[in-house]
C-alpha positions as CSV (number, residue, x, y, z in Angstrom):
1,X,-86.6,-37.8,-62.5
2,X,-86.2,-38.7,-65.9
3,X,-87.4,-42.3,-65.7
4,X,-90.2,-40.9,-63.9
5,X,-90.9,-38.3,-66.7
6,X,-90.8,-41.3,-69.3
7,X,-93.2,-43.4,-67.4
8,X,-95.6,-40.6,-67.6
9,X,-95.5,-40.4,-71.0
10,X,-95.6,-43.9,-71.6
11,X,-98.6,-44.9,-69.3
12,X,-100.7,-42.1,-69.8
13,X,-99.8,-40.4,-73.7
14,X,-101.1,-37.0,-74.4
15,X,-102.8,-36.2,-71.0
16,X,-99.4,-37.2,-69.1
17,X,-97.1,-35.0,-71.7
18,X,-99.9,-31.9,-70.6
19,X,-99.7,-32.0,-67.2
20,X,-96.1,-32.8,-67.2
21,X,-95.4,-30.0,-69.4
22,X,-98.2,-27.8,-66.9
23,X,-96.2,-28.8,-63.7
24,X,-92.4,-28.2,-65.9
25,X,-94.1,-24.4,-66.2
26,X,-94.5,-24.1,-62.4
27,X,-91.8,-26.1,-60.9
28,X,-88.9,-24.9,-63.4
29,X,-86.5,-27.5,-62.6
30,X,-87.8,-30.1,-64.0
31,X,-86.8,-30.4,-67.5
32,X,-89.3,-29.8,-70.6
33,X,-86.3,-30.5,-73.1
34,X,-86.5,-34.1,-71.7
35,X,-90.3,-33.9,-71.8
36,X,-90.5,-33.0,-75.3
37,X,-87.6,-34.3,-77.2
38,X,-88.4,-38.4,-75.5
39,X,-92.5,-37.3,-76.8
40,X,-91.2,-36.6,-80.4
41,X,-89.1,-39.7,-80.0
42,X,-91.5,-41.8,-78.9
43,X,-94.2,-40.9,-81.3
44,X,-94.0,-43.7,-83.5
45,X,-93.5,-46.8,-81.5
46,X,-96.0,-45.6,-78.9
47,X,-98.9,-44.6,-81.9
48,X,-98.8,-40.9,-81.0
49,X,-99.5,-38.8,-83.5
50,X,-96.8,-35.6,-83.5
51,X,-99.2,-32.9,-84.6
52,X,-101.1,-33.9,-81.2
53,X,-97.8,-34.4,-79.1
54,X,-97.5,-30.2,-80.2
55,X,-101.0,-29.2,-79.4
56,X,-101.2,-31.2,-76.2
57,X,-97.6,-30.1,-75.3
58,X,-98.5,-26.5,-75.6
59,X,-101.8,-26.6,-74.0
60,X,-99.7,-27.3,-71.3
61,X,-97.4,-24.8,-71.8
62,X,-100.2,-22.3,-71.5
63,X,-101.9,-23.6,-68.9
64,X,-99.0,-23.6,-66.5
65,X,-97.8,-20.2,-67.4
66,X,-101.5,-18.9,-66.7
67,X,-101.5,-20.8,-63.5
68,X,-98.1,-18.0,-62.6
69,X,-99.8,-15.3,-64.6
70,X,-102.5,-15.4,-61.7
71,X,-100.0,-16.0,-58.8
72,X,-98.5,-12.8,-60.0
73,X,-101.6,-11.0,-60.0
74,X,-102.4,-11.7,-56.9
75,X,-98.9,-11.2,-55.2
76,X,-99.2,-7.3,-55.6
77,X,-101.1,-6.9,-52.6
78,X,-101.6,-10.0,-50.5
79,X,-99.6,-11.2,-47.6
80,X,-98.0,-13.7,-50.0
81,X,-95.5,-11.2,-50.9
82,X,-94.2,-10.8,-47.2
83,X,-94.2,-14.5,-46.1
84,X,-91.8,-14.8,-49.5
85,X,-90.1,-11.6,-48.1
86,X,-90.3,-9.4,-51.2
87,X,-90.0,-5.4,-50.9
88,X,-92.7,-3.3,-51.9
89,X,-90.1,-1.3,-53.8
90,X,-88.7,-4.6,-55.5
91,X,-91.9,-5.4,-56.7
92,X,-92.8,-1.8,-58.1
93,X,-89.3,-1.9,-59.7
94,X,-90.2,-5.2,-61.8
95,X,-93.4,-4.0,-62.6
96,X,-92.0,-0.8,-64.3
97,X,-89.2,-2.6,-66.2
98,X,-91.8,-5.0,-67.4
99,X,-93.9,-2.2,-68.8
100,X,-91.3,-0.8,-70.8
101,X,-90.3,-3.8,-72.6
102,X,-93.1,-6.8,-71.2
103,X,-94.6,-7.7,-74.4
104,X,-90.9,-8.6,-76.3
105,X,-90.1,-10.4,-73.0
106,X,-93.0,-12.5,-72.7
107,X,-92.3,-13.6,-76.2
108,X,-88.7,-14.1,-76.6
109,X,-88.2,-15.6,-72.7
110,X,-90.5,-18.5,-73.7
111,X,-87.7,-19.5,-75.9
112,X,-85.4,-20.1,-72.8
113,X,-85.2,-22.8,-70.5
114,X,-86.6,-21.7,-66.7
115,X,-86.7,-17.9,-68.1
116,X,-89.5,-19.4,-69.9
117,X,-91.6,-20.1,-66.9
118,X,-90.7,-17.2,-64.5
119,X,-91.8,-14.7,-67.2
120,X,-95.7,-15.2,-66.5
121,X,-95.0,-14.0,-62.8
122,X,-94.1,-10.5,-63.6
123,X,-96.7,-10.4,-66.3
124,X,-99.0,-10.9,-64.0
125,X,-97.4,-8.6,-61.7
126,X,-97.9,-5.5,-64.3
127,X,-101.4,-6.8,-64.9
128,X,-99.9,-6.8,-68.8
129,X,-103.6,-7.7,-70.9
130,X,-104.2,-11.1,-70.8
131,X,-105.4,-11.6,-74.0
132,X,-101.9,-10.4,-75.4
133,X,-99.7,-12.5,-72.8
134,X,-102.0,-15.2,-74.0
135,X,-101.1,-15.1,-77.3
136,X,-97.0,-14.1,-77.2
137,X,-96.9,-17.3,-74.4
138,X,-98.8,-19.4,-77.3
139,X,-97.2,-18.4,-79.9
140,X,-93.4,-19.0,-78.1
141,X,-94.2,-22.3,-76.6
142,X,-95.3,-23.2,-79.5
143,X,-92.2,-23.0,-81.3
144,X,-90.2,-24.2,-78.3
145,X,-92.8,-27.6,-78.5
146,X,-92.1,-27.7,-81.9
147,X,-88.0,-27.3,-82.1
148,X,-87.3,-29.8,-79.4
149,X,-90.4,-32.1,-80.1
150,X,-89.0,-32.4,-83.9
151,X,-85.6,-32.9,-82.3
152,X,-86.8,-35.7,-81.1
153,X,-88.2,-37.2,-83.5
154,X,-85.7,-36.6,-85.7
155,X,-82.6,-38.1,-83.7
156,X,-84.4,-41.0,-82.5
157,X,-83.2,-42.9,-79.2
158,X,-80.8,-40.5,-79.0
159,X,-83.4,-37.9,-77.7
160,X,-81.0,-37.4,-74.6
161,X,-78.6,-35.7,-76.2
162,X,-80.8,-32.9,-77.2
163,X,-81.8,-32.5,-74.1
164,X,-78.6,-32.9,-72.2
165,X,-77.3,-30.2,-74.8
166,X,-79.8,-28.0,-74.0
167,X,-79.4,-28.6,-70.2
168,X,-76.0,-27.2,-70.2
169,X,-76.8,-24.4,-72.7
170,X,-79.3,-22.9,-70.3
171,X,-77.4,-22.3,-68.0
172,X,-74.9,-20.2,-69.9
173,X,-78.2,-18.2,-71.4
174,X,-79.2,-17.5,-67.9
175,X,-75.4,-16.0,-66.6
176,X,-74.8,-14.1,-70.0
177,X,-78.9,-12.3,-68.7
178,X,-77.7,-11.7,-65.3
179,X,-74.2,-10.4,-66.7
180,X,-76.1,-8.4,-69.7
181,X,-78.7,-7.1,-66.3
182,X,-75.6,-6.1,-64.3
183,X,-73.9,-4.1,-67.1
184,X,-77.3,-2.3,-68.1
185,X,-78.2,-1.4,-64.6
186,X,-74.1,-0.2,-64.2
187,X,-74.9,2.0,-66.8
188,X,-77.7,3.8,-65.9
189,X,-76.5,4.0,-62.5
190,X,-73.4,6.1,-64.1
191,X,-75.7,8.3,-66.4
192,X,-77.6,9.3,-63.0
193,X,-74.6,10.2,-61.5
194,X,-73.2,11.8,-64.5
195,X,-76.6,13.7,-65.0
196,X,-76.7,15.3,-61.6
């Protein structure tokens, strides 16, 4: 996938690190760290200017996430839901969570790998103003782009080891969420009991 990823970059410049970066927003799996970090790297020897590398990257950033914004909007109530066999009370569950705290989430969640992605879905889900989850998924991506695209640039053709570092990072960010979810949920669970 990598090598693929590269190619892209190489062939077609700014349009190939947008769309690549619009698809990485969608499909989660494949890796923006690589995306970014070989873009800042590449800058010089491939007369790419970094300033644009950013702009383009987070255009595409934005665009994917609105893409799932929409798909969450429209999830609510369609026959989508059931074929991806998803409760009713699931759904009204996320929805409420994400009203309480959405706006911080949107925000800080674009900072971290595959969170950063998923997050658009339950915005869209809550209906959370767009004009607002447009501007906390600019605003994040944008320092994402920047971090790993300076990265990059900075470390030269050793680009893969900011992104191989960051590959394995992720993965401990996402079990420390699902631990830091279980506890949290543990507690109130006990309060409810305690309360009754």
């Amino acid at each position: 996938m990598n090598a693929t990823i590269i190619s892209i970059i190489n062939k077609f410049g700014y349009i190939g690190i947008l769309l690549l970066i619009a698809i990485e927003n969608i499909f989660p799996p494949i890796p923006s760290e690589v995306i970014l970090t070989f873009s800042g790297f590449i800058a010089e020897s491939a007369e790419l200017n970094l300033f644009l590398i950013i702009i383009y990257a987070t255009l595409g950033s934005v665009l994917g996430a609105i893409i799932l914004y929409f798909f969450g909007v429209i999830l609510i109530n369609s026959k989508i839901s059931k074929i991806l066999h998803l409760k009713e009370e699931n759904i009204k569950n996320s929805i409420e969570t994400f009203k309480k705290k959405g706006s911080k989430s949107v925000f800080f969640c674009r900072l971290v790998p595959i969170l950063r992605s998923l997050i658009s879905i339950p915005a869209g889900l809550s209906k959370m103003n767009f004009l607002l989850f447009l501007t906390l998924t600019t605003v994040g991506s944008l320092i994402w782009n920047i971090i790993l695209i300076l990265l990059g640039n900075m470390v030269g053709e050793n680009y893969y080891l900011v992104a191989d570092f960051i590959s394995s990072y992720y993965k401990f960010i996402i079990l420390a969420f699902i631990i830091i979810y279980i506890i949290v949920k543990r507690h109130k669970a006990k309060k409810i009991i305690t309360i009754k």
